[in-house]
PDB file of N, CA, C and O in Angstrom:
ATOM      1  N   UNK A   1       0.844  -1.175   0.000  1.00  0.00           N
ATOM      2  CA  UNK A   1       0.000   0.000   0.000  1.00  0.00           C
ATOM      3  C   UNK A   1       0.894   1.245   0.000  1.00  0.00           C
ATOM      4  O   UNK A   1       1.883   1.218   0.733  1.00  0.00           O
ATOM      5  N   UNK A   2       0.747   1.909  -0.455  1.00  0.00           N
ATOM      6  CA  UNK A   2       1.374   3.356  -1.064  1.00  0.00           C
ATOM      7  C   UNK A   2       0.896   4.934   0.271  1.00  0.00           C
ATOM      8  O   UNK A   2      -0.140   5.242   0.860  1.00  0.00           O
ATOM      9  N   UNK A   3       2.024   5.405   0.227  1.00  0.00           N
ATOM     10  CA  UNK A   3       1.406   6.359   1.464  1.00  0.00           C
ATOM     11  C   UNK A   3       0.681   7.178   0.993  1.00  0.00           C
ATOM     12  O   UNK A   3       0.617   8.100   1.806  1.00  0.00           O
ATOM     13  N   UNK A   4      -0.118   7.456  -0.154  1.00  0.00           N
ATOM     14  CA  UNK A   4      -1.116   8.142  -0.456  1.00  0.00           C
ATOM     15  C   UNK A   4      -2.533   7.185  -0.536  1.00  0.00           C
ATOM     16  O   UNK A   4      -3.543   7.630  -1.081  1.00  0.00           O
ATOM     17  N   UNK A   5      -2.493   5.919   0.025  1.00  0.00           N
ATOM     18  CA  UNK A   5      -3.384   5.249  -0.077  1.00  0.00           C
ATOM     19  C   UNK A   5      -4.002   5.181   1.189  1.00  0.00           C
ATOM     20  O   UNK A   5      -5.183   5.094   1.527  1.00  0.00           O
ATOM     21  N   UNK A   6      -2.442   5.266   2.107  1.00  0.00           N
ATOM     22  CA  UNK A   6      -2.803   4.954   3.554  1.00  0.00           C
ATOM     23  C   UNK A   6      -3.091   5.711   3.942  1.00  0.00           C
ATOM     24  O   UNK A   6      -3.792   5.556   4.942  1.00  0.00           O
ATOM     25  N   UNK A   7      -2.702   7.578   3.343  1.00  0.00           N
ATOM     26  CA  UNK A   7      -3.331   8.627   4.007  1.00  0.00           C
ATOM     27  C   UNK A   7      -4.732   8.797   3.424  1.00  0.00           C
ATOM     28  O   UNK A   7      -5.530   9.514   4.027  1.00  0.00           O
ATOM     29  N   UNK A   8      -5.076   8.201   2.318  1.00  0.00           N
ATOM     30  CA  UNK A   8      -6.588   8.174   2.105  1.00  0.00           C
ATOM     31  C   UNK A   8      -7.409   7.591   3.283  1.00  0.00           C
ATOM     32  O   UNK A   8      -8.304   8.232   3.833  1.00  0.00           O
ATOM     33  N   UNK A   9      -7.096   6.505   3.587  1.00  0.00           N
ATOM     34  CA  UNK A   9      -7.664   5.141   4.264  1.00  0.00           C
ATOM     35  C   UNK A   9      -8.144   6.159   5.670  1.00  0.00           C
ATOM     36  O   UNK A   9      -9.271   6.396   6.106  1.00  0.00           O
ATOM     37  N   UNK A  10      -6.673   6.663   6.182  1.00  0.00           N
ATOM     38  CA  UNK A  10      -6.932   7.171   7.446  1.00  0.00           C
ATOM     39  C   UNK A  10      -7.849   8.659   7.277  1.00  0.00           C
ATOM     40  O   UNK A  10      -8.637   9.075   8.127  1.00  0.00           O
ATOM     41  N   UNK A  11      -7.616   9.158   6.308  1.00  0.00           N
ATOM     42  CA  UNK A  11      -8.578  10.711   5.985  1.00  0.00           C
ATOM     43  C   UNK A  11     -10.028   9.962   6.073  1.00  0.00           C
ATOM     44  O   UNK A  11     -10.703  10.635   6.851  1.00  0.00           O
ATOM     45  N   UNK A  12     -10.658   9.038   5.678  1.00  0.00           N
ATOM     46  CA  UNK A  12     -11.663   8.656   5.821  1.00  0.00           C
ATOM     47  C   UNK A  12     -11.953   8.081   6.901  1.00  0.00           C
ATOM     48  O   UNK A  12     -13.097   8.372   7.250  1.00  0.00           O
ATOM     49  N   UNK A  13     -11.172   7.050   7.935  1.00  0.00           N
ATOM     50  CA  UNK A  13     -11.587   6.976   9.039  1.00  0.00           C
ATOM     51  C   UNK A  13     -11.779   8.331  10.038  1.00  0.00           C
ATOM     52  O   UNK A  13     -12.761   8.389  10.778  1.00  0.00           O
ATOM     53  N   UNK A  14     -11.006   9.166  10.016  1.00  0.00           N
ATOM     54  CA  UNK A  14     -11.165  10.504  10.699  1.00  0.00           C
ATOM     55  C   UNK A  14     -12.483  11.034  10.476  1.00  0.00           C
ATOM     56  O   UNK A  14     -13.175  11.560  11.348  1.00  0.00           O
ATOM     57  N   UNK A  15     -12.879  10.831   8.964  1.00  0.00           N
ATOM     58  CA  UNK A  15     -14.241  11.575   8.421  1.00  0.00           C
ATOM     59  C   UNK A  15     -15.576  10.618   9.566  1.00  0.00           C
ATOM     60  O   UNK A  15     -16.453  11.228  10.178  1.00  0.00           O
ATOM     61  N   UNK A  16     -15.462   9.557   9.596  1.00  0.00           N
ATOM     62  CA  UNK A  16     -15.884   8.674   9.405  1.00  0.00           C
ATOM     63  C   UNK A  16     -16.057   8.989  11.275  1.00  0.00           C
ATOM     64  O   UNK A  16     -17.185   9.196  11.721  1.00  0.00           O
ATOM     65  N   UNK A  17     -15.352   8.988  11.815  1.00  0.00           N
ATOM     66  CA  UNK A  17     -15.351   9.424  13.332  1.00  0.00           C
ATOM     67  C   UNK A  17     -15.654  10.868  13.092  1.00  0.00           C
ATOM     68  O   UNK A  17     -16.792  10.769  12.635  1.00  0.00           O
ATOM     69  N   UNK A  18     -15.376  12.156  13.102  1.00  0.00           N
ATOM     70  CA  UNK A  18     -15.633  13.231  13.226  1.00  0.00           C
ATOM     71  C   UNK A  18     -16.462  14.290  12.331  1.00  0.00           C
ATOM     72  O   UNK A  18     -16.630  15.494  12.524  1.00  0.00           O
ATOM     73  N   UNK A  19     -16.934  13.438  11.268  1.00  0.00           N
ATOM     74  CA  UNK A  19     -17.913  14.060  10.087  1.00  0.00           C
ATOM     75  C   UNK A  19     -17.114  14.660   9.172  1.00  0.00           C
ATOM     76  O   UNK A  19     -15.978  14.195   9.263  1.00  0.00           O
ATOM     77  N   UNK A  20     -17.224  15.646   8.168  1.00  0.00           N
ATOM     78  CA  UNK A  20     -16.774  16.330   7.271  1.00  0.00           C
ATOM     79  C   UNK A  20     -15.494  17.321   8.078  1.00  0.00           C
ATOM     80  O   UNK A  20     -15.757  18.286   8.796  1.00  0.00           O
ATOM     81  N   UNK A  21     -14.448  16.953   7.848  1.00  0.00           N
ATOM     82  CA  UNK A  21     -14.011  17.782   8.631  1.00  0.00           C
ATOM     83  C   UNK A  21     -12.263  17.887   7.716  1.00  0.00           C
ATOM     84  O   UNK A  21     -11.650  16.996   7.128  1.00  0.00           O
ATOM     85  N   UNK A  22     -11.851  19.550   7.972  1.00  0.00           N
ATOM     86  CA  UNK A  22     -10.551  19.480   7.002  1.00  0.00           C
ATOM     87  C   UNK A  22      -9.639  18.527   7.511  1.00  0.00           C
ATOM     88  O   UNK A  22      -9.844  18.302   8.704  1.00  0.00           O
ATOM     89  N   UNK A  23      -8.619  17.834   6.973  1.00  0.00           N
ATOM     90  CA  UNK A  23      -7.994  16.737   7.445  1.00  0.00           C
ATOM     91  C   UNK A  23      -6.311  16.947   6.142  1.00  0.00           C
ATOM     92  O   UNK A  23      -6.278  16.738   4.930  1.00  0.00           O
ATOM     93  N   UNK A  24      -5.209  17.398   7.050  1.00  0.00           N
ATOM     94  CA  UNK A  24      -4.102  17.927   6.387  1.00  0.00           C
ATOM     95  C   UNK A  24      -2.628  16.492   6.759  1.00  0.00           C
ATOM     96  O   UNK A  24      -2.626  15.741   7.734  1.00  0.00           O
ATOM     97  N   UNK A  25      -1.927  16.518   6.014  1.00  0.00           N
ATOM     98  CA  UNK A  25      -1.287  15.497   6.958  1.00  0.00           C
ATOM     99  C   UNK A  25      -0.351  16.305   8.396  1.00  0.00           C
ATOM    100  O   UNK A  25       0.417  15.877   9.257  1.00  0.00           O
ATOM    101  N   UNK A  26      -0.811  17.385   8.121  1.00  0.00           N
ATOM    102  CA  UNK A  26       0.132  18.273   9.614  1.00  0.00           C
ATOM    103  C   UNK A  26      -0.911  17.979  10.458  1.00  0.00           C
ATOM    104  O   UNK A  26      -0.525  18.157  11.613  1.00  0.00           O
ATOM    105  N   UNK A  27      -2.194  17.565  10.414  1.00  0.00           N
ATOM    106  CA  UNK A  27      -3.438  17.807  11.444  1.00  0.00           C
ATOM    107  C   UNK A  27      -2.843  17.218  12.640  1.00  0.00           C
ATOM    108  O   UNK A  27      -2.236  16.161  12.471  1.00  0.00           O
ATOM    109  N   UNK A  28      -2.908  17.742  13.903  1.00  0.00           N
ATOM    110  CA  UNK A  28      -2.622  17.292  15.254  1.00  0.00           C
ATOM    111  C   UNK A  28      -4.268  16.622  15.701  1.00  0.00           C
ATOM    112  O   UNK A  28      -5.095  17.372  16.220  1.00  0.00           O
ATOM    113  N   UNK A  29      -4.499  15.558  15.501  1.00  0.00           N
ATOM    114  CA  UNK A  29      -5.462  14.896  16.149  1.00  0.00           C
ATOM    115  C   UNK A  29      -5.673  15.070  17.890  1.00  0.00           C
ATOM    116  O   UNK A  29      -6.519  15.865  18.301  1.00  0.00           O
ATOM    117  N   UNK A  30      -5.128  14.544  18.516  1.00  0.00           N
ATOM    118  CA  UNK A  30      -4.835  14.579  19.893  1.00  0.00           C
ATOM    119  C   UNK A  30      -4.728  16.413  20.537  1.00  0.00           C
ATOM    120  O   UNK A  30      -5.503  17.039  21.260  1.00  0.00           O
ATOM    121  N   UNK A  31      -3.351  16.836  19.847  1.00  0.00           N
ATOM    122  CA  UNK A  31      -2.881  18.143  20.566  1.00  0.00           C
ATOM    123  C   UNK A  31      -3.759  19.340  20.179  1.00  0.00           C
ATOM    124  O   UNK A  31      -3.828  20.334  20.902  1.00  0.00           O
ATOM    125  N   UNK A  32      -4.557  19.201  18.803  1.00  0.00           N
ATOM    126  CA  UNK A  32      -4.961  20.013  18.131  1.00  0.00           C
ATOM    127  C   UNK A  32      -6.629  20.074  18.526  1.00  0.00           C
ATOM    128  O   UNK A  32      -7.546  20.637  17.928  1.00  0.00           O
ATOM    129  N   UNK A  33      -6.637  19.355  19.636  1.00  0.00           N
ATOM    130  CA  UNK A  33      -7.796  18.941  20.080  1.00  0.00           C
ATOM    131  C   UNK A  33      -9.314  18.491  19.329  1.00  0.00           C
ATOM    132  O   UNK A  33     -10.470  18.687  19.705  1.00  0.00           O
ATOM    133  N   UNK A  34      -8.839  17.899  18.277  1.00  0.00           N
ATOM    134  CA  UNK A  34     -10.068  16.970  17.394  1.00  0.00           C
ATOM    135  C   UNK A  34     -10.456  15.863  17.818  1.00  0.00           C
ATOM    136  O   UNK A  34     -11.471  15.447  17.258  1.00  0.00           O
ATOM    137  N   UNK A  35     -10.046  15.252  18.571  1.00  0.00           N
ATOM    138  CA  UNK A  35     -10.489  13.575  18.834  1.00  0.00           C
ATOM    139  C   UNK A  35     -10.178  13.399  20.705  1.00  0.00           C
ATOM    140  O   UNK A  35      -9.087  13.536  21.259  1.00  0.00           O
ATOM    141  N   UNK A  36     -11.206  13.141  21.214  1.00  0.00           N
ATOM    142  CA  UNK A  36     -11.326  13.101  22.665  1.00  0.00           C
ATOM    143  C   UNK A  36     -11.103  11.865  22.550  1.00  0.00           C
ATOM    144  O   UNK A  36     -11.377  11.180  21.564  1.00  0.00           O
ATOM    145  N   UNK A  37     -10.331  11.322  24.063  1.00  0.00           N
ATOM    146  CA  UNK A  37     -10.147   9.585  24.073  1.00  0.00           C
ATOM    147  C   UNK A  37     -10.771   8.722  23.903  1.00  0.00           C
ATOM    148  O   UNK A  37     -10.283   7.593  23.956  1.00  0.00           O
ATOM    149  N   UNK A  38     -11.835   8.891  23.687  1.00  0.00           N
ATOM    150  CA  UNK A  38     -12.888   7.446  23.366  1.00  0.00           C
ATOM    151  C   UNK A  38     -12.955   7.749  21.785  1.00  0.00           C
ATOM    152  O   UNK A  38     -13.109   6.704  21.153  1.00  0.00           O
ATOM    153  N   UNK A  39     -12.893   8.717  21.107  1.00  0.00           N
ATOM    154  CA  UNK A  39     -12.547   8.873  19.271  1.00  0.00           C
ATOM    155  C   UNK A  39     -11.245   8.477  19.258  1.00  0.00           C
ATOM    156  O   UNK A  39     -11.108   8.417  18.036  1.00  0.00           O
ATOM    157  N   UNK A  40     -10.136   8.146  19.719  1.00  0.00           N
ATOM    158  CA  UNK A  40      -8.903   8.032  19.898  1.00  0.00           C
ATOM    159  C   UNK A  40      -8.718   6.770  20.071  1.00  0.00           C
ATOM    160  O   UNK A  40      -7.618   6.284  19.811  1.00  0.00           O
ATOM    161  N   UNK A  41      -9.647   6.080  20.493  1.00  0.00           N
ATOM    162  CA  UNK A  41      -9.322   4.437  20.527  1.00  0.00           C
ATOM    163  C   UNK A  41     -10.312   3.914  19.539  1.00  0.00           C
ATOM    164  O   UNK A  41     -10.582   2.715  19.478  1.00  0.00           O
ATOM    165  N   UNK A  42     -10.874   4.853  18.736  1.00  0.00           N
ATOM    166  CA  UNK A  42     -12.307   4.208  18.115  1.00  0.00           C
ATOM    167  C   UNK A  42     -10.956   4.645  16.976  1.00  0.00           C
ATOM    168  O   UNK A  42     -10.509   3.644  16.418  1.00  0.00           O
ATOM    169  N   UNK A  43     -10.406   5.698  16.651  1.00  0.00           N
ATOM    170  CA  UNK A  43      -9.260   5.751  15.614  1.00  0.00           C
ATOM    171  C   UNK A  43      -8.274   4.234  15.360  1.00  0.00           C
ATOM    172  O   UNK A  43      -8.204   3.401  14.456  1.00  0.00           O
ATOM    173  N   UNK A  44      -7.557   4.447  16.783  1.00  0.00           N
ATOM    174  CA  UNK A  44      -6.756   3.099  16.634  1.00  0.00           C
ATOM    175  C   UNK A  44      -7.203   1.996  16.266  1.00  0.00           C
ATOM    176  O   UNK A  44      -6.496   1.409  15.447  1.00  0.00           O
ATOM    177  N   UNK A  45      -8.395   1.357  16.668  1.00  0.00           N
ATOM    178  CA  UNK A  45      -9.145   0.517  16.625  1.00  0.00           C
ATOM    179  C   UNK A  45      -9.519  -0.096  14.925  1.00  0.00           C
ATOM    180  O   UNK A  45      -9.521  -1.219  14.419  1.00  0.00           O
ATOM    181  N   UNK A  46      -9.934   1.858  14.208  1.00  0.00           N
ATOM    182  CA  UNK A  46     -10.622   0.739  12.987  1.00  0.00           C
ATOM    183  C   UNK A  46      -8.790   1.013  12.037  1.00  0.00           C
ATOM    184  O   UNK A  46      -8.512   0.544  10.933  1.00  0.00           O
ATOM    185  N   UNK A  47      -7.995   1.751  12.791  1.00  0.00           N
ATOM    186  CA  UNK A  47      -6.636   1.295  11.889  1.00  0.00           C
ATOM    187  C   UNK A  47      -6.530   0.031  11.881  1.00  0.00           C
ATOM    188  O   UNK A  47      -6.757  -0.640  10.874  1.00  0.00           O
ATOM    189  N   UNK A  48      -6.068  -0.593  13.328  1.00  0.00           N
ATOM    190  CA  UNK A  48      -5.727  -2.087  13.451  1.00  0.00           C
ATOM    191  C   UNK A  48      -6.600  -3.347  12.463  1.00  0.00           C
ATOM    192  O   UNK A  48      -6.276  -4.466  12.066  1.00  0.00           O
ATOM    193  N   UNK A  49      -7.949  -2.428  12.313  1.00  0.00           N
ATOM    194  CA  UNK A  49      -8.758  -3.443  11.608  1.00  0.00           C
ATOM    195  C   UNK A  49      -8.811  -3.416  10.327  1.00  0.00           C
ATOM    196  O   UNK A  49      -8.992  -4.442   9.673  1.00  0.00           O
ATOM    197  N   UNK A  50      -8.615  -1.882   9.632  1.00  0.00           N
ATOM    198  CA  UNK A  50      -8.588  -1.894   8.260  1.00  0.00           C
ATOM    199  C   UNK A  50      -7.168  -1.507   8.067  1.00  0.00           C
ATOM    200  O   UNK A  50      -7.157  -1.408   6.840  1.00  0.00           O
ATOM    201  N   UNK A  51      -5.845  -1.193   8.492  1.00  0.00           N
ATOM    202  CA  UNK A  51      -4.923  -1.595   8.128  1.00  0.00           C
ATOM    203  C   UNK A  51      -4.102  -2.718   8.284  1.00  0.00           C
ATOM    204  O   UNK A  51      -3.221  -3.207   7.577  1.00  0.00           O
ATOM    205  N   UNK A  52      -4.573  -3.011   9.339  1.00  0.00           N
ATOM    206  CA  UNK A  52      -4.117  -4.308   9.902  1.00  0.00           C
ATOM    207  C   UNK A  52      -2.751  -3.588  10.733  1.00  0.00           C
ATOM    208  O   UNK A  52      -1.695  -4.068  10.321  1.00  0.00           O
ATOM    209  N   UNK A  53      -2.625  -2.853  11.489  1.00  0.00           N
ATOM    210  CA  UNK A  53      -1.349  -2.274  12.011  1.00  0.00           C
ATOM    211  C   UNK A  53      -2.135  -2.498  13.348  1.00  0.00           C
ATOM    212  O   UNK A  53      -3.358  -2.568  13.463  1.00  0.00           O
ATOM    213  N   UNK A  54      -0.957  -2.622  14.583  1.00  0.00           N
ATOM    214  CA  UNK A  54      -1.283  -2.522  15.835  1.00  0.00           C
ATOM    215  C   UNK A  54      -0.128  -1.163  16.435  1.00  0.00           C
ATOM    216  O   UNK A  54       1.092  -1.011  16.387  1.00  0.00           O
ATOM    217  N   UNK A  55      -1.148  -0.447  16.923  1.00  0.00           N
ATOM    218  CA  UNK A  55      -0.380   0.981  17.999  1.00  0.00           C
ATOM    219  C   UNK A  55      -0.881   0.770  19.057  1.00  0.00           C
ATOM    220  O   UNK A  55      -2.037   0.392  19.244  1.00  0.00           O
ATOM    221  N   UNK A  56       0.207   1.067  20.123  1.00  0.00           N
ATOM    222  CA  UNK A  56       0.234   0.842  21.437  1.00  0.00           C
ATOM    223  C   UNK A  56       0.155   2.392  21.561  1.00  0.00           C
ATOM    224  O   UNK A  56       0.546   3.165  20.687  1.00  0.00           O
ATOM    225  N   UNK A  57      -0.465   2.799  22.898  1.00  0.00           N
ATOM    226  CA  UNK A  57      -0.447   4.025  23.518  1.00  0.00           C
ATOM    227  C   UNK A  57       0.864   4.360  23.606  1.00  0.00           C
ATOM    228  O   UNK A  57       1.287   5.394  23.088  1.00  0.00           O
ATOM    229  N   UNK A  58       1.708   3.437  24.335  1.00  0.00           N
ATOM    230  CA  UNK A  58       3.033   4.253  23.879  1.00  0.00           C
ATOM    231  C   UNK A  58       3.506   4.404  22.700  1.00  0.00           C
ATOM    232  O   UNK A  58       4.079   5.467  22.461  1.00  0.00           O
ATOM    233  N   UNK A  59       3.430   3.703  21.975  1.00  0.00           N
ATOM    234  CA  UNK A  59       4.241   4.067  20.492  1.00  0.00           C
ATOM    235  C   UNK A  59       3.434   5.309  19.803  1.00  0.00           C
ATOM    236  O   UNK A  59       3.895   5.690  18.728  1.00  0.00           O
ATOM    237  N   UNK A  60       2.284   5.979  20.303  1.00  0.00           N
ATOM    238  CA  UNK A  60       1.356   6.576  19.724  1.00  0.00           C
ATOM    239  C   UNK A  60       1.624   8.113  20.203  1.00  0.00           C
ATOM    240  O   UNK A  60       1.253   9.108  19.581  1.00  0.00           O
ATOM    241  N   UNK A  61       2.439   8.103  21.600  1.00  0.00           N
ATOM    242  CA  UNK A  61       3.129   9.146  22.584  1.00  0.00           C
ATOM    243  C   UNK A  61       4.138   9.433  21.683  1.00  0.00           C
ATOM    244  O   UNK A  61       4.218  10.381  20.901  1.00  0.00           O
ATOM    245  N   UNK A  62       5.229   8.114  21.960  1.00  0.00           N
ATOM    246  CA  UNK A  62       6.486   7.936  21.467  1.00  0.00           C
ATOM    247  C   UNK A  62       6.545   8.809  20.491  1.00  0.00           C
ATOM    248  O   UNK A  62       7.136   9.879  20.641  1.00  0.00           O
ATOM    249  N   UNK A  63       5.867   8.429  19.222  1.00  0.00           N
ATOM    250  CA  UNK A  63       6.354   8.842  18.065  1.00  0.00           C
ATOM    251  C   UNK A  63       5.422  10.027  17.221  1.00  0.00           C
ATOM    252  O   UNK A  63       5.319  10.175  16.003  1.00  0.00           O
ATOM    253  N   UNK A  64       4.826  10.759  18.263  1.00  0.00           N
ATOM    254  CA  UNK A  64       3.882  11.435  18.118  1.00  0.00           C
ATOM    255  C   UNK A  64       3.027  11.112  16.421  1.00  0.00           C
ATOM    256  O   UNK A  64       3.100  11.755  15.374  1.00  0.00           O
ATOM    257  N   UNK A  65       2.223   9.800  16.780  1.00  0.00           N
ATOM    258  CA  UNK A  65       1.441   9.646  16.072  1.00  0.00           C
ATOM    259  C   UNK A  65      -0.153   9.822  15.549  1.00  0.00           C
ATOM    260  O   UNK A  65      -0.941   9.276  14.776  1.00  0.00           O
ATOM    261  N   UNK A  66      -0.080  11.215  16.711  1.00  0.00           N
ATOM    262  CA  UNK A  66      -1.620  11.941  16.723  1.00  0.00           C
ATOM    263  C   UNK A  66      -1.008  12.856  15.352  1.00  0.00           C
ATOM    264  O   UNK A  66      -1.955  13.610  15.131  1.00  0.00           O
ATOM    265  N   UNK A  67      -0.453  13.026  14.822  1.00  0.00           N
ATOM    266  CA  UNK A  67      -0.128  13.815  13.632  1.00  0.00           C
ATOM    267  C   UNK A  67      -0.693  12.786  12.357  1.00  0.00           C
ATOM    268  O   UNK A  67      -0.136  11.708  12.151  1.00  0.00           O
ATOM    269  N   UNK A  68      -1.504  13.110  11.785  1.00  0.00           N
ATOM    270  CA  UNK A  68      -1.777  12.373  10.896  1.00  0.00           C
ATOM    271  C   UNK A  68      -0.586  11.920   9.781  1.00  0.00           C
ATOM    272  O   UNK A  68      -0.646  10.716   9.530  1.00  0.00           O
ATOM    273  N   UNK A  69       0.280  12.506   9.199  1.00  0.00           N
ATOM    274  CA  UNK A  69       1.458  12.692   8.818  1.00  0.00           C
ATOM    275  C   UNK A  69       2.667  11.531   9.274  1.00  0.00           C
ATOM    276  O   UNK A  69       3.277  10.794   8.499  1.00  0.00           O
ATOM    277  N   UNK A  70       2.759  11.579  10.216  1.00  0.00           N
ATOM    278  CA  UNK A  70       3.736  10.303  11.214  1.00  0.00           C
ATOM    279  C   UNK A  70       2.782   9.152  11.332  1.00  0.00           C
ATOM    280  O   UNK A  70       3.433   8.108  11.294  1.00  0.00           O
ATOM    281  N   UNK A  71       1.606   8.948  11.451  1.00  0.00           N
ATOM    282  CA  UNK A  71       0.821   8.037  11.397  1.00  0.00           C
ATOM    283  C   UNK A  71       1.246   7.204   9.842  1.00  0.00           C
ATOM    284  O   UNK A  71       1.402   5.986   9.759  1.00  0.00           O
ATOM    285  N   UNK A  72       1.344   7.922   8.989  1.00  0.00           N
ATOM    286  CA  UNK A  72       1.123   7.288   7.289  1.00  0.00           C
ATOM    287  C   UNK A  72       2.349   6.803   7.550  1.00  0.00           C
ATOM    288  O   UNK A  72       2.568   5.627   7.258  1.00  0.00           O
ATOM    289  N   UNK A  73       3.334   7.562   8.115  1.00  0.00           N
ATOM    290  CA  UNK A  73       4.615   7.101   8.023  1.00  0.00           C
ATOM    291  C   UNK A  73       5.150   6.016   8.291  1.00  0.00           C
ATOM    292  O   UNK A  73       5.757   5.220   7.575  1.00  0.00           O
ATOM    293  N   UNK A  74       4.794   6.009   9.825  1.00  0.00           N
ATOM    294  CA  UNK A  74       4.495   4.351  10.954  1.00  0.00           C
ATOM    295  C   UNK A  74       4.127   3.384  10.125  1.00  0.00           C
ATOM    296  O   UNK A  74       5.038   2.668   9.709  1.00  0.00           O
ATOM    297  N   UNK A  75       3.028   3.159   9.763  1.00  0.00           N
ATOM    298  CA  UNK A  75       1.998   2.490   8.955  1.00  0.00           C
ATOM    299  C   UNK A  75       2.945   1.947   7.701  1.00  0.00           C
ATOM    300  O   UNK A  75       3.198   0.743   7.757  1.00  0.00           O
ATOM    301  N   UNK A  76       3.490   2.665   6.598  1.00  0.00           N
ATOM    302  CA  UNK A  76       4.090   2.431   5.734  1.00  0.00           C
ATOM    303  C   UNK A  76       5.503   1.832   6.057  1.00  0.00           C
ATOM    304  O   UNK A  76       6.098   1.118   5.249  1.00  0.00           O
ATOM    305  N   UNK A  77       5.981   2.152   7.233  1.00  0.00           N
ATOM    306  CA  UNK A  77       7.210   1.424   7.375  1.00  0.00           C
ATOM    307  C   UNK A  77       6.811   0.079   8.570  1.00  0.00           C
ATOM    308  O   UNK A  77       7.607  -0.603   9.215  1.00  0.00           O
ATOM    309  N   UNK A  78       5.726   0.040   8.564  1.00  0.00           N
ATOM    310  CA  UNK A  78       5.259  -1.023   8.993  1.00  0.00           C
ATOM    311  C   UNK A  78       4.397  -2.200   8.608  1.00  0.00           C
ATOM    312  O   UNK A  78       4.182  -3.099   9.420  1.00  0.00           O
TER     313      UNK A  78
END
């Protein structure tokens, strides 16, 4: 999968949790305050299921993967 596929995949789960909403790969999910913790595990959740990737809360700290941007990244080198 191609990182313009995976940032599709995830632009639509975001939609998909938070409605129509602008979605950049700089977007700070977490810091930028778009996704409260229960959208935040409903995020991780349908990654693990439709990418098949597993993120741990720490690796999600770690590697500041509330950035949509570092997310594609993770994902693709994973």
């Amino acid at each position: 999968m191609t990182k313009d596929e995976i940032y599709a995949k995830l632009v639509e789960i975001i939609k998909d949790i938070k409605g129509d909403i602008e979605v950049s790969p700089e977007t700070a999910l977490i810091e930028g305050g778009i996704m409260d913790s229960l959208e935040l595990l409903n995020y991780l959740t349908q990654i693990e299921e439709i990418l098949n990737v597993n993120v741990g809360m720490d690796t999600l700290i770690e590697s500041k993967l509330g950035i949509v941007g570092n997310m594609v990244n993770y994902i693709s080198n994973n």
